[in-house]
RONUDO-793963 format. One line per field, with one value per residue (C-alpha): residue in three letters; x, y, z; residue number from 1. Coordinates in steps of 0.001 Angstrom, whole numbers, always signed. Layout:
N
type = ALA/...
xx = X/...
yy = Y/...
zz = Z/...
seq = NUM/...
END
This chain:
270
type = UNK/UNK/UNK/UNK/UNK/UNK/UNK/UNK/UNK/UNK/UNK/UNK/UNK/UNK/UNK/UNK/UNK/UNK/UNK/UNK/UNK/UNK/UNK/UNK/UNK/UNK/UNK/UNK/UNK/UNK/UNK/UNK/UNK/UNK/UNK/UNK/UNK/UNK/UNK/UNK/UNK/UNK/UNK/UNK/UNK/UNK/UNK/UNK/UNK/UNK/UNK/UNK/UNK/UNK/UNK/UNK/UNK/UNK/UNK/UNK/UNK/UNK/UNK/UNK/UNK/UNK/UNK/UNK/UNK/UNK/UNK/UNK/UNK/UNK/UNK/UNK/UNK/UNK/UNK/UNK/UNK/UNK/UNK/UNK/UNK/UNK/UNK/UNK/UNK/UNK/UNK/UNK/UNK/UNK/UNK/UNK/UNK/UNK/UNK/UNK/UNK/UNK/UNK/UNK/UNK/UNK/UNK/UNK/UNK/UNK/UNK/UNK/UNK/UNK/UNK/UNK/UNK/UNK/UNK/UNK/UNK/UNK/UNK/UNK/UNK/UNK/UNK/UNK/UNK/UNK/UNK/UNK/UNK/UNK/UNK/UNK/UNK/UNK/UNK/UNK/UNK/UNK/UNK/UNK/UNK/UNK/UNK/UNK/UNK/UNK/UNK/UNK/UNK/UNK/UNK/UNK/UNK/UNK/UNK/UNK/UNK/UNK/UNK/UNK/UNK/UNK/UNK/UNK/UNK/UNK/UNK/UNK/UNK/UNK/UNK/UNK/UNK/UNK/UNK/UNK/UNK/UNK/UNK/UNK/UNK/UNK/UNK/UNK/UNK/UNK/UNK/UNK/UNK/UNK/UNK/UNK/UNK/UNK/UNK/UNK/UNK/UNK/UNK/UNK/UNK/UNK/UNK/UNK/UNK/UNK/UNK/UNK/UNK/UNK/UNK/UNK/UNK/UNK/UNK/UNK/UNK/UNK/UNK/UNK/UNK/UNK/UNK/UNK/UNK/UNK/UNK/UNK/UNK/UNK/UNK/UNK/UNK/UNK/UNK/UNK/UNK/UNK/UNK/UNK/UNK/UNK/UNK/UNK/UNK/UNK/UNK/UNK/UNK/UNK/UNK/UNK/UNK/UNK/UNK/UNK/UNK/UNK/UNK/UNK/UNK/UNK/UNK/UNK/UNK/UNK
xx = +200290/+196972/+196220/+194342/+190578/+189938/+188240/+184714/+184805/+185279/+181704/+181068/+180716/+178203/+176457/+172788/+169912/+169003/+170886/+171813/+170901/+166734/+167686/+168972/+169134/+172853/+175539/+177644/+180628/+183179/+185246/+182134/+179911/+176917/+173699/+171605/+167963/+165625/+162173/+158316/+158469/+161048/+159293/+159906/+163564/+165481/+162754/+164496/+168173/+167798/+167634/+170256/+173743/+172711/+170801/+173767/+176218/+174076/+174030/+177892/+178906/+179902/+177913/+175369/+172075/+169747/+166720/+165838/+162030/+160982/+158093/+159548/+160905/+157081/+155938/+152752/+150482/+150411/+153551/+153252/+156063/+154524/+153062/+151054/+153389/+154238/+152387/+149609/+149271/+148723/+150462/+152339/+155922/+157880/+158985/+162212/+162505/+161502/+163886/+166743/+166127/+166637/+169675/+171359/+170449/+171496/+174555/+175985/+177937/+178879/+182503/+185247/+183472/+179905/+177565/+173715/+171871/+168057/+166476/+164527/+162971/+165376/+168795/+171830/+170555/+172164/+175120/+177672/+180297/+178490/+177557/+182146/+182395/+179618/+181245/+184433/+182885/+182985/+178823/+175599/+172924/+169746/+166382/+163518/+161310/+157243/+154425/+155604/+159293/+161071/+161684/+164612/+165848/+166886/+168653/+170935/+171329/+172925/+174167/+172608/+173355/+170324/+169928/+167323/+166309/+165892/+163508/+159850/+158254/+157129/+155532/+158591/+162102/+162160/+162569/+165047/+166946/+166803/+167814/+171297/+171661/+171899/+173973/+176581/+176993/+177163/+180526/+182141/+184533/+183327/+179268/+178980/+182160/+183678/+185191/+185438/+181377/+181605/+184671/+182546/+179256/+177737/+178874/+182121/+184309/+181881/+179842/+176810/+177587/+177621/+174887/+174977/+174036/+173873/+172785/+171011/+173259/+169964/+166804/+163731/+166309/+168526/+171760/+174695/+177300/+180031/+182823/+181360/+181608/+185158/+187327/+189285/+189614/+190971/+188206/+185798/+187335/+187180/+183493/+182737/+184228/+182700/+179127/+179713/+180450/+177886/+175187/+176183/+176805/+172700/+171194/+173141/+174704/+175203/+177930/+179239/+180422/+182059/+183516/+184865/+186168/+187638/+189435/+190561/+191662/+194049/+195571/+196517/+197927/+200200
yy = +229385/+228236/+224877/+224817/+223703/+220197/+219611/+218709/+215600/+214675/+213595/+209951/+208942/+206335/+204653/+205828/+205513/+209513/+211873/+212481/+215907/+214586/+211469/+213883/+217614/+216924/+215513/+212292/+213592/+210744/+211250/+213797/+212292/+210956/+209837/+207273/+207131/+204041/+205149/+204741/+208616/+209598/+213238/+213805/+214820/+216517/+218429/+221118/+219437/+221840/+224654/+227346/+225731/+222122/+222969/+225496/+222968/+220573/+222648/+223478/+219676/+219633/+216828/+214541/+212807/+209784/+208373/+205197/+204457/+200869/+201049/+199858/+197008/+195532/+192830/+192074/+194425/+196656/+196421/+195218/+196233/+194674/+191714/+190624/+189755/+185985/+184796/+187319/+190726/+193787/+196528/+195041/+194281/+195312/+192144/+190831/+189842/+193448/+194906/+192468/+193885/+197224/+197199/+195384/+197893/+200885/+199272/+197935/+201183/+202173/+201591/+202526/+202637/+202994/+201831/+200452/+201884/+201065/+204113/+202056/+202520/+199847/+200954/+202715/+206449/+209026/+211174/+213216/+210520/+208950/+211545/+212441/+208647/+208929/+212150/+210398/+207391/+207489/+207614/+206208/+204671/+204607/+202611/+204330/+201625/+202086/+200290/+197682/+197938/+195130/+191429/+190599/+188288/+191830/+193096/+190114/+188834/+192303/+193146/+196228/+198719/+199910/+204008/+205502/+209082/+208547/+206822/+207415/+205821/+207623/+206655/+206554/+206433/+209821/+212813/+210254/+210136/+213668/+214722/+212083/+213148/+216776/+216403/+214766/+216838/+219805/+218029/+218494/+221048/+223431/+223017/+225604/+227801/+228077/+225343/+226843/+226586/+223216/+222901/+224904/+223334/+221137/+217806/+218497/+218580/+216298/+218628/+220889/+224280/+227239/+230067/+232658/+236575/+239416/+242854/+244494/+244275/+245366/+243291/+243374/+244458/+241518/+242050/+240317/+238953/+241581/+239359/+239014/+242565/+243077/+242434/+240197/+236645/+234682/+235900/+235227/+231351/+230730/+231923/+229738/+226717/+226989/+227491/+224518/+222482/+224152/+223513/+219468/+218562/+219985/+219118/+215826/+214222/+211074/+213537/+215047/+211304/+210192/+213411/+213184/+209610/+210482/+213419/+211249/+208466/+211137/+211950/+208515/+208044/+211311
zz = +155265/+154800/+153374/+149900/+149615/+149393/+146299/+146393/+144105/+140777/+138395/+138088/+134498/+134173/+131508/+131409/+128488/+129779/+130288/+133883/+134417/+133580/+136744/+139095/+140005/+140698/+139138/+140684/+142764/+143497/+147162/+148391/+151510/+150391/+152275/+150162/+151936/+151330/+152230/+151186/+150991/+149127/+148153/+152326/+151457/+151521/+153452/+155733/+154936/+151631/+153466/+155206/+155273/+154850/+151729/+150396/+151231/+148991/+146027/+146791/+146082/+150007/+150541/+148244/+148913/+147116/+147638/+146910/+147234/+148371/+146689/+142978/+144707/+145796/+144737/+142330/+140354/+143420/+144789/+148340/+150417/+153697/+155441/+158453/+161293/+162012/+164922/+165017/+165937/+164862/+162274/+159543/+158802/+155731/+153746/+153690/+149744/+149325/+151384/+150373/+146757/+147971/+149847/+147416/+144705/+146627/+148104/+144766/+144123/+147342/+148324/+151236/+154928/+154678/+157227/+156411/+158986/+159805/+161999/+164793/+168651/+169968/+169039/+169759/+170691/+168435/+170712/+169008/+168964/+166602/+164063/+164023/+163148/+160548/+159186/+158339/+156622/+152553/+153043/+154694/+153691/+156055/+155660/+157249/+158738/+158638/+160198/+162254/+161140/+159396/+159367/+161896/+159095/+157082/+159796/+160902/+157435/+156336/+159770/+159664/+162860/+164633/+165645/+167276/+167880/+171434/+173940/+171905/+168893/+165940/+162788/+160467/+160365/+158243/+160403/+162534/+158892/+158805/+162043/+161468/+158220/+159574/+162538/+160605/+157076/+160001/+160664/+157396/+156617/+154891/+155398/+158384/+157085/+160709/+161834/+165771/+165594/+165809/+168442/+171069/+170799/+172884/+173314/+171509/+174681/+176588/+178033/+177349/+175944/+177725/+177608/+174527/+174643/+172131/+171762/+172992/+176447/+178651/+178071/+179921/+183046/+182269/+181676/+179708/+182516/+182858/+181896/+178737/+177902/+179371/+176681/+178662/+176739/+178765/+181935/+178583/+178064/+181753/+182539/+179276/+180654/+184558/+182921/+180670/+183799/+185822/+183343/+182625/+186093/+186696/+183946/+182231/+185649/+183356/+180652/+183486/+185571/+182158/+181979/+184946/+184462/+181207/+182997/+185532/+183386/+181401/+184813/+185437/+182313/+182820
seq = 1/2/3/4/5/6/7/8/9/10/11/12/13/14/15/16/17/18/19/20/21/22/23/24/25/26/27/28/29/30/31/32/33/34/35/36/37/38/39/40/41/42/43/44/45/46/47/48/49/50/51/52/53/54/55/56/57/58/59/60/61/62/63/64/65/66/67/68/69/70/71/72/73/74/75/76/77/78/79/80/81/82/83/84/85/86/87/88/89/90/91/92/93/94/95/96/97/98/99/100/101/102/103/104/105/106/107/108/109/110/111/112/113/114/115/116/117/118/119/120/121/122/123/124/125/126/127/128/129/130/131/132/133/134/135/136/137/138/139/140/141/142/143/144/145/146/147/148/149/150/151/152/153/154/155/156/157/158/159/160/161/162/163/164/165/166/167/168/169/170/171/172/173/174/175/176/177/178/179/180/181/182/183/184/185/186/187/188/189/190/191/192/193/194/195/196/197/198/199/200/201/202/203/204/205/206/207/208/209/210/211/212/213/214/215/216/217/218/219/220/221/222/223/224/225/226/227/228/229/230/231/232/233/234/235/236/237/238/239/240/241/242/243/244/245/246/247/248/249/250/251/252/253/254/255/256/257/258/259/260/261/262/263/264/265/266/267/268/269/270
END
């Protein structure tokens, strides 16, 4: 017996002066994953997130996404958003007052387990782990840093977690945004329509996935493997699994020791 579809949410009824359908493209859904992005480019997204099964899963309800541009929240007749930095130097920092504002406006509605993430050089680099924790939270939001980044004040005072895209700056926390945002709505069920994608992928078991052939079976006088072609699935499963460990323990020798120590920490426990 198969179990019935979760339901994709319920619409949020809201007080508005306009009606909602002129604010956003989509309605509310209560209980559906939602990312809310603070950014000084809010036009950015949802960029390639709106396309193939990311942006179908969108328009299905399967998942929900807001920006929230920092720019309204400036201050004065031109609505600074930034500052020099404190002590000299160059770039500029984005203002705490103006940021403070921000994530209290998008936050306000938010409820259940919902981490305020800020996208940045210096923090946690983004693994798989963390986009199946992200994927069972109620939402996230994410502020996209520019220029110099942001006050420190911000970030303690909010105890805001810190991701990065890995070990390389760029100019904006936006693709970083996008790239998260991606990897986790992947994650929920229903957005890639097989769920045994997402158990054999890389990472998933702790290791890197193996390699992946289709027709033709001759190319260029390279050949799919044999046992691929045999029929036989549990030859099939096996080969899988031996590449998979072949591949890690040569190219990611750091997966393949914690593999290893989380194999061997099973076995101690049995």
């Amino acid at each position: 017996m198969t179990a019935p579809n979760k339901s994709h949410g319920r619409k949020a009824i809201r007080p508005s002066f306009k009606p909602r359908e002129l604010m956003t493209p989509t309605p509310d859904l209560v209980g559906v994953w939602k990312a809310k992005i603070m950014t000084l480019f809010p036009t950015a997204f949802p960029g390639v997130l709106g396309e193939s099964l990311t942006g179908k899963a969108l328009q299905e309800g399967l998942w929900q996404m807001e920006t929230v541009d920092l720019r309204q929240f400036g201050v004065g007749k031109h609505r600074n958003v930034d500052d020099t930095p404190a002590g000299g130097g160059a770039g500029m920092v984005l203002r705490p007052d103006v940021l403070g504002h921000a994530i209290e406006h998008t936050m306000a509605d938010t409820a259940g387990k919902w981490p305020l993430i800020y996208l940045s050089p210096r923090g946690r680099r983004m693994d798989q782990a963390l986009m199946q924790d992200l994927a069972q939270c109620d939402g996230v939001t994410l502020l996209c840093g520019r220029f110099e980044g942001v006050d420190e004040r911000v970030l303690e005072h909010y105890g805001i977690m810190e991701v990065s895209l890995g070990d390389f700056v760029m100019t904006g926390g936006e693709i970083a945004a996008q790239a998260l945002i991606d990897a986790t709505v992947r994650l929920i069920p229903g957005v890639l329509g097989n769920q045994a994608s997402t158990e054999e992928e890389s990472f998933s078991s702790g290791l890197l996935e193996h390699p992946q052939y289709t027709r033709p079976a001759e190319w260029k006088g390279r050949k799919i493997p044999d046992v691929l072609m045999s029929g036989h699935h549990g030859k099939i499963e096996q080969w899988r699994q031996d590449m998979s460990a072949e591949i890690t323990k040569a190219r990611r020798p750091d997966l393949w020791a914690a593999h290893e120590a989380k194999q061997q920490d099973g076995s101690d426990k049995d």
